[in-house]
LUMZADREN-825446 format. One record per residue (C-alpha): residue in one letter; x, y, z. Coordinates in steps of 0.1 Angstrom, whole numbers, plus 5000, padded with zeros to 4 digits. Layout:
N
aXYZ
...
! end
This chain:
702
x708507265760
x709107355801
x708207095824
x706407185863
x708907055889
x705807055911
x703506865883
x701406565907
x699406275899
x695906365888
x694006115912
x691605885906
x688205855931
x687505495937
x686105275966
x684805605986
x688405735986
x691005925963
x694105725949
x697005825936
x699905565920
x703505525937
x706205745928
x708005655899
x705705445882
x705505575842
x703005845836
x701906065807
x701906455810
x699606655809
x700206975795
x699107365787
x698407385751
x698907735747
x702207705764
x703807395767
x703807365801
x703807065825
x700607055843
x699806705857
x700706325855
x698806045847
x698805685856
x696605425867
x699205195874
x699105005906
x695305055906
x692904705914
x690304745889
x688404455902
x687704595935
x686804915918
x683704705900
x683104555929
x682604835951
x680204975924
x678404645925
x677704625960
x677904985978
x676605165947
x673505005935
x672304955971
x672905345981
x671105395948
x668405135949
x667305295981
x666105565967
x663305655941
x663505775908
x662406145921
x664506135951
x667306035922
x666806315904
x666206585930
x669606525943
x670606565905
x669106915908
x671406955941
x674506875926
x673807135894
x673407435921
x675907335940
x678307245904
x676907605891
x678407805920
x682107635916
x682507605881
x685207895879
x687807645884
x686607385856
x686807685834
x690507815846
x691807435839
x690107445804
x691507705795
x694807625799
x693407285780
x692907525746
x689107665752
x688107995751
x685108095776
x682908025746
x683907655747
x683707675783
x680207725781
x679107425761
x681307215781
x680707325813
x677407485815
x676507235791
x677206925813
x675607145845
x672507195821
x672106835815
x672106745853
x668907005853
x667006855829
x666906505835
x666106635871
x663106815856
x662506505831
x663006205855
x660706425882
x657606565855
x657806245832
x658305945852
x656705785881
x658005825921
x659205475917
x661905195907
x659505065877
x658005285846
x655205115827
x656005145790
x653105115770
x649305015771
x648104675784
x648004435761
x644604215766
x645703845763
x641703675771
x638303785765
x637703795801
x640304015804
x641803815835
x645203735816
x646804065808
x650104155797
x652704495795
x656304615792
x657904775827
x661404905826
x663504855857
x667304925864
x670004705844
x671204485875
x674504605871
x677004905864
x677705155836
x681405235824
x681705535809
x684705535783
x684805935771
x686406165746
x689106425754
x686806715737
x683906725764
x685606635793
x682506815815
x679806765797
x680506445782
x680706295815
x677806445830
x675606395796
x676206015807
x676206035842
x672906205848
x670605965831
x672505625846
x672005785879
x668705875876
x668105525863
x669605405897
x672705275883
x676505365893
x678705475875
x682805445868
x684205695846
x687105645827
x688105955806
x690706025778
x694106145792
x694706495779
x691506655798
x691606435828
x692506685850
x689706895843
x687106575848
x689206485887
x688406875893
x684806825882
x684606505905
x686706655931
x683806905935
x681106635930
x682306455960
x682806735982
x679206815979
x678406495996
x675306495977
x675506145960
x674905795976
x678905685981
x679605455955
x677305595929
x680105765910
x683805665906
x686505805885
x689505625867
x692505875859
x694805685829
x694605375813
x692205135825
x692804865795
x691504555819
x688104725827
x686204555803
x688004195816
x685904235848
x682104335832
x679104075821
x675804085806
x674304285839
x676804595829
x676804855800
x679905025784
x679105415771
x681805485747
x682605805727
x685605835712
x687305715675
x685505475654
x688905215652
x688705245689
x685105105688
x685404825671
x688304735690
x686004755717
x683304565703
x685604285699
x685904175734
x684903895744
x683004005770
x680904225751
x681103955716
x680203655741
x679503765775
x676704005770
x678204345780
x675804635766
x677504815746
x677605195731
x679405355709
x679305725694
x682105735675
x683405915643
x681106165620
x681906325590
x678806585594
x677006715567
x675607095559
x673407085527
x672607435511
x669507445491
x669607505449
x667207785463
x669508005480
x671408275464
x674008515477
x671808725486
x669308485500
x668908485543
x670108205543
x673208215528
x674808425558
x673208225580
x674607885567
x678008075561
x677908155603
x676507785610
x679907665591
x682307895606
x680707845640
x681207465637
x685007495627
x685607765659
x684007575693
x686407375706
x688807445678
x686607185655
x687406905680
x683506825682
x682106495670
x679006725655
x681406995638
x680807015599
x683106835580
x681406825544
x679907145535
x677507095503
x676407345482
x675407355442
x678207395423
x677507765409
x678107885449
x681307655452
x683607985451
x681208215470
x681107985498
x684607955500
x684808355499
x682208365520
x684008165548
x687208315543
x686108665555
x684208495581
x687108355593
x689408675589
x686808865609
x686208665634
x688408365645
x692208515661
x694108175671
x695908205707
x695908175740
x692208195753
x693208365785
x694708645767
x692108925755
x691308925716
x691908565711
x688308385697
x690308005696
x692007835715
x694807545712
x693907155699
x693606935729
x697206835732
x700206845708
x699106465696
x696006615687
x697806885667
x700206585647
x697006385640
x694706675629
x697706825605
x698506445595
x694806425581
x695006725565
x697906615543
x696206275537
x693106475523
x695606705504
x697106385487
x694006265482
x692706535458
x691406885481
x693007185477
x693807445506
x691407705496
x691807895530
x694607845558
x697707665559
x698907335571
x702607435575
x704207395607
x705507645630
x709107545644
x708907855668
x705607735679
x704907695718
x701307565713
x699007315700
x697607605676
x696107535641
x694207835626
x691007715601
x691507535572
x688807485541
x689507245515
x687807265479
x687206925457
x686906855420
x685506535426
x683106505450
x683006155451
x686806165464
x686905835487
x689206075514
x686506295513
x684306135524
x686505865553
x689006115567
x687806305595
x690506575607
x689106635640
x689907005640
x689207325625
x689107185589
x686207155565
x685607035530
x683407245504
x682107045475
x679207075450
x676706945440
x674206945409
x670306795418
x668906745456
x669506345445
x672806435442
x673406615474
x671406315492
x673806105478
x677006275488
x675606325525
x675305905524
x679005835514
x679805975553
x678505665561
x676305715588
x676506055611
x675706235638
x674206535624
x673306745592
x672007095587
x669407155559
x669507515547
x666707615524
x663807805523
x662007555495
x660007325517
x659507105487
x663207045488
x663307115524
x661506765530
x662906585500
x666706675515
x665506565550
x664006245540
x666306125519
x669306135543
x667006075578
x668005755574
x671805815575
x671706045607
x670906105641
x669406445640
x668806675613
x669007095621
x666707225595
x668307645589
x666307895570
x666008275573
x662808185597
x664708035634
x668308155623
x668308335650
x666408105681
x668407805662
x670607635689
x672807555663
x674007265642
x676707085667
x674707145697
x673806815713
x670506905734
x669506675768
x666106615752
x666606505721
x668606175711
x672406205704
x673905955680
x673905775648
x674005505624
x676605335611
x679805515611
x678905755642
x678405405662
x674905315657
x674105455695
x671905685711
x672105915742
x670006195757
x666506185747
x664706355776
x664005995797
x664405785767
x668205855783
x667405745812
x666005415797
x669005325778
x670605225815
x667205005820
x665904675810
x662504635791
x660604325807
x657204235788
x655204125821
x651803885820
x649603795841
x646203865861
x645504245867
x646004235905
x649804095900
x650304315875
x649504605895
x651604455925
x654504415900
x654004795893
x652504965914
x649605125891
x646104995891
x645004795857
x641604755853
x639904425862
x642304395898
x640704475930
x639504745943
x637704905974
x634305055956
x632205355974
x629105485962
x626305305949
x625404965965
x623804885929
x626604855911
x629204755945
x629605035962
x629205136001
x627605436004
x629605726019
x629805686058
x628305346058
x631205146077
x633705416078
x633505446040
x635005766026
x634805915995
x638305865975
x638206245967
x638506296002
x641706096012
x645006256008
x647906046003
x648205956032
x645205736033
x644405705997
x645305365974
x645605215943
x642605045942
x639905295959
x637205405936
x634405565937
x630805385918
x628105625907
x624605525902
x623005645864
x622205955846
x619705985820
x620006235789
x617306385779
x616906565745
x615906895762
x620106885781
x621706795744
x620407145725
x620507325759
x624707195756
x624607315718
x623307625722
x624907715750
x628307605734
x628107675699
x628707275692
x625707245669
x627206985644
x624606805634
x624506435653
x623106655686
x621106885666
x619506755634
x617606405637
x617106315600
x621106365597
x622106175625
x620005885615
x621905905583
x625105905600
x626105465601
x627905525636
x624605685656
x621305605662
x619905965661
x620606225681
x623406165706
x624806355736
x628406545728
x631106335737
x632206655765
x628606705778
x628906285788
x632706385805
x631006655818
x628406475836
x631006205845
x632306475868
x629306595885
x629206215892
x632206135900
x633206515927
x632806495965
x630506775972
x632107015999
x636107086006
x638106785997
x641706675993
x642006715959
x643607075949
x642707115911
x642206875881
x644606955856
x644006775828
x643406425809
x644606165789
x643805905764
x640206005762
x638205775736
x634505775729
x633705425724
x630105375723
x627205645715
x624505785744
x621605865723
x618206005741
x617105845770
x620105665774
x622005655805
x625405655818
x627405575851
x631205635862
x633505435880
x636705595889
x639805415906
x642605595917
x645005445897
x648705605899
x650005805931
x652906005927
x654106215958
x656006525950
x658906515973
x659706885976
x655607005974
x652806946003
x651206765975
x651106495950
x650306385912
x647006155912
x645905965880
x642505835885
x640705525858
x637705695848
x635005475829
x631905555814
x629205335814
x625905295800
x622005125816
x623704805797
x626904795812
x628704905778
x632005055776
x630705455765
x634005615766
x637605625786
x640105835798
x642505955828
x642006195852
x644906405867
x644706605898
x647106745924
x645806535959
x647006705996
x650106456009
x648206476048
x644906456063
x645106766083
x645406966047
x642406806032
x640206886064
x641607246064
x644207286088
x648107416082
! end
């Protein structure tokens, strides 16, 4: 192999500047996998990791804390724009790292794509705040003056992030994007091989100048001692081998000292083809080019890549065929920079040992080389290893089903009854991933049942989305990544149930009015400032400077203003006008003798959306007012009937404000209860409308 007489220290970004060891200290190469060539060094030594924790400690989580959750994750949305425009050079250094501009794309436009949605997520789904409620109130008296509920709030310390050499880009940044969001720093600590490629990826992050300094730092080598200077405020996100994990796991300040810890580790992935599907079924080509596409990206050096394909036993053989001229047609091994080429090198040429090592061991064990070679190349420059499928006589074969070769190598095996294949999906362990392949939705939800419990996700294939499917080993930012058992027992992503991993869940009690100081959203029962009818507390509009709520924007509106509106009577005559008019004639509005018969009504009772109908004409400011538009509600529940000659009243409280920070508006959630002439509960809901942020919009200026 050549070595680079000009190879330099990949640098590490720590305490708001780059750092780079002494000369002569020992390092690890880094080098071209297609090639051989000398690219980079790697050392940490000489490096304080206690002031690296430190600094995260103190500068990061107050540059963080000092912003919002929105704020947060527009500045998330920043950084993906300004990441989007430079990632030509993340692809020219993975490249020379083995990927073809395939791979390229799930690793870099994948990470980019995850810093996008948790923008959109943390901006749509979560409140402009430091503190989420999670949950309904929990009434804890009859008076309903002792309440309680759960809040989430940021861990009150820092997340490590320990990553894998396969994702250098977007395993980073699938980690980063929700702890930052969350309001918690971040030190990354990636594997050796591709740490070049995650210093370019930071190197651009910090040139942005878009994050709060200290929010992100970035470790380049070993960082053994990191773990020596965390405690029970801090969280380790690991992703790497499954020995590595529990290594991990045994620290004593994770055993003892409370560190969080997660792992997503080893997965022998599953892909189950149905007793349904035939040769000539859809399905079958589709499974084949789910397979084929698994053992290609990345060179099979995904954590999701299918290790155990499944099938009945009569479509053993035709599977195997089936691959091999998949394969032959489309997979050419080589250098990804040169034309023609469809995969790429193995991460480094210890990757290429191990990977060829585990192929022997399953060998040994009992598989058979049905496609592809293990034999080794003396000539060979690169860390190439063209696809290899292994068939098994016994499908039970303990290898089989413990040895992952994390490369382009799969296992087909059969299988005789769905139990079976349920079974043999099990013995992995616990993993990541399966794909279902069937177009028998009997079996399709036996298969998926019966091994739910042994994975993380499950891609269901048939004829039907094979081609809007995102694919088997595709990790998505919305739903959860992880899995039992073997794969680590973790889980990342989620949409904001990532986010919440890097926050604590506090159950909270007390009155109403501390609850809503705690978080910053009315509950029923705390105070309020009531306008409207004097009957029932309210100041009537203009009476002491009393203003409608509808008619404050945000800048003068508050938790707590709501308006009180005096009672409406139904009449019989308004119910079968509402029918009619609607086509709603089921019978409790329509047919007396019925609705008598009916245990939960009295008689004829007004429709459930004639009463939220009427709430409204009570409720709206007559004239131009702030409020832009109603878009919707939430939780609606009738609770008590309005038969004929009943009344009802509404009091609504505005109960959660949300400024937008990049629109002249903002989100309002307003308490709506409906009442009836005996001060019973008729029904419940939310009301959302989109509320000017100044005064000068709601009175009709620019």
């Amino acid at each position: 192999m050549s070595e680079s007489k000009t190879a330099e220290f990949v640098p590490s970004y720590v305490s708001g500047a780059w750092w780079t060891p002494a000369a002569g200290v020992n390092a690890t190469p880094i080098r071209d996998t297609s090639t051989g060539e000398q690219l980079a060094l790697v050392s940490s030594e000489g490096l304080n990791i206690a002031e690296v924790v430190d600094y995260a400690r103190a500068t990061g989580r107050k540059g963080l804390g000092e912003l919002t959750i929105h704020k947060r994750a527009l500045k998330l949305k920043e950084l993906a724009l300004y990441l989007n425009d430079r990632k030509d050079v993340l692809y020219e250094l993975s490249m020379a790292n083995g990927a073809t501009k395939g791979d390229c794309f799930f690793d870099v436009d994948g990470g980019i794509g995850v810093l996008f949605t948790m923008s959109s997520k943390g901006r749509r789904e979560l409140p402009n705040t430091n503190v989420i409620v999670d949950g309904a109130v929990e009434p804890m008296s009859k008076d309903g003056s002792f309440i309680g509920e759960h809040i989430y709030s940021r861990i009150p310390g820092i997340t490590v992030e320990i990553n894998a050499f396969n994702f250098p880009v977007w395993g980073m940044l699938e980690k980063f994007a929700p702890a930052f969001v969350a309001g918690v720093p971040t030190i990354v600590k990636p594997a050796t091989p591709t740490s070049n490629i995650t210093a370019a990826l930071v190197q651009l992050i910090v040139e942005s100048g878009i994050l709060p300094e200290g929010s992100l730092q970035f470790i380049a080598g070993s960082a053994r001692d990191l773990i020596d200077h965390l405690d029970y405020r801090d969280m380790v996100t690991f992703t790497g081998s499954k020995a590595t994990a529990d290594r991990l796991r045994q620290h004593p300040n994770v055993q003892q000292g409370g560190v969080r810890f997660t792992a997503e580790a080893d997965s022998l992935n599953a892909a189950i083809l149905g007793t349904d599907v035939t040769t000539d079924s859809p399905e079958f080509p589709a499974f084949i080019r789910a397979v084929v596409n698994e053992m290609q990206v990345k060179a099979g050096q995904k954590c999701t890549a299918i290790r155990r394909v499944i099938v009945p036993h009569a479509l053993v053989e035709p599977v195997v065929d089936a691959l091999a001229a998949r394969l032959d047609e489309k997979v050419t091994v080589g250098d990804p920079r040169v034309e023609g080429n469809t995969m790429g090198a193995l991460a480094s040429f210890d990757q290429l040992r191990d990977v060829r090592a585990a192929v022997d061991s399953l060998v040994d064990a009992g598989g058979s080389i049905a496609y592809g070679s293990n034999d080794w190349d003396d000539d060979q420059q690169g860390a190439f290893l063209s696809p290899v499928v292994l068939k098994w006589d016994d499908n039970r074969a303990e290898a089989l089903h413990a040895t992952e070769a994390f490369g382009p190598v799969s296992s087909v095996l059969g299988y005789e009854t769905t139990a079976e294949a349920i079974e043999l999906a099990a013995l992995g362990d616990g993993s990541l991933v399966a794909t279902v392949c069937t177009y028998d939705m009997e079996q399709a939800g036996e298969l998926a049942r019966g091994i739910a419990g042994y994975h993380g996700r499950i891609h269901m294939l048939n004829r039907d989305n094979a081609r809007t499917s995102t694919g088997h080993g595709s990790p998505l930012p919305t739903l959860v990544h992880g899995g039992p058992g073997r794969a680590g027992g973790g889980e990342e992503l989620g949409g904001v149930r990532g986010i919440k991993h890097y926050m604590q869940r506090t159950a909270v009690q007390g009155t109403p009015d501390l609850l809503t100081a705690v978080t910053g959203e009315w509950h029923r029962g705390a105070a309020q400032e009531r306008v409207g009818d004097p009957e029932y507390g309210g100041v009537p509009e203009g009476e002491n400077g009393a203003v409608h709520p509808f008619r404050k924007s945000l800048e003068t509106l508050k938790i707590g203003d709501a308006f009180v509106s005096g009672l409406r009577q139904a009449t019989e005559q308004e119910i079968t006008d509402f029918a009619n008019s609607t086509g709603d004639v089921f019978y409790a509005h329509t047919d007396p003798a019925a609705a008598e018969a009916n245990p939960f009504f009295p008689g004829i009772v007004a429709h459930g959306y004639l009463l939220v109908s009427w709430a409204a004409g009570l409720f709206v400011a007559p004239g131009r007012s702030a409020v832009y538009a109603n878009y919707g509600m939430e939780n609606l529940r009738f609770l008590t009937p309005v038969g004929i000659d009943d009344s009802i009243r509404v009091e609504l409280t505005a109960k959660r404000i949300t400024p937008r920070e990049t629109e002249d508006y903002g989100e309002v959630v307003w308490d709506a209860l409906l009442l009836n002439q005996n001060d019973e509960i008729v029904a419940t809901y939310d009301v959302m409308t989109l509320v000017a942020k100044r005064e000068e919009q709601a009175l009709g200026g620019n």
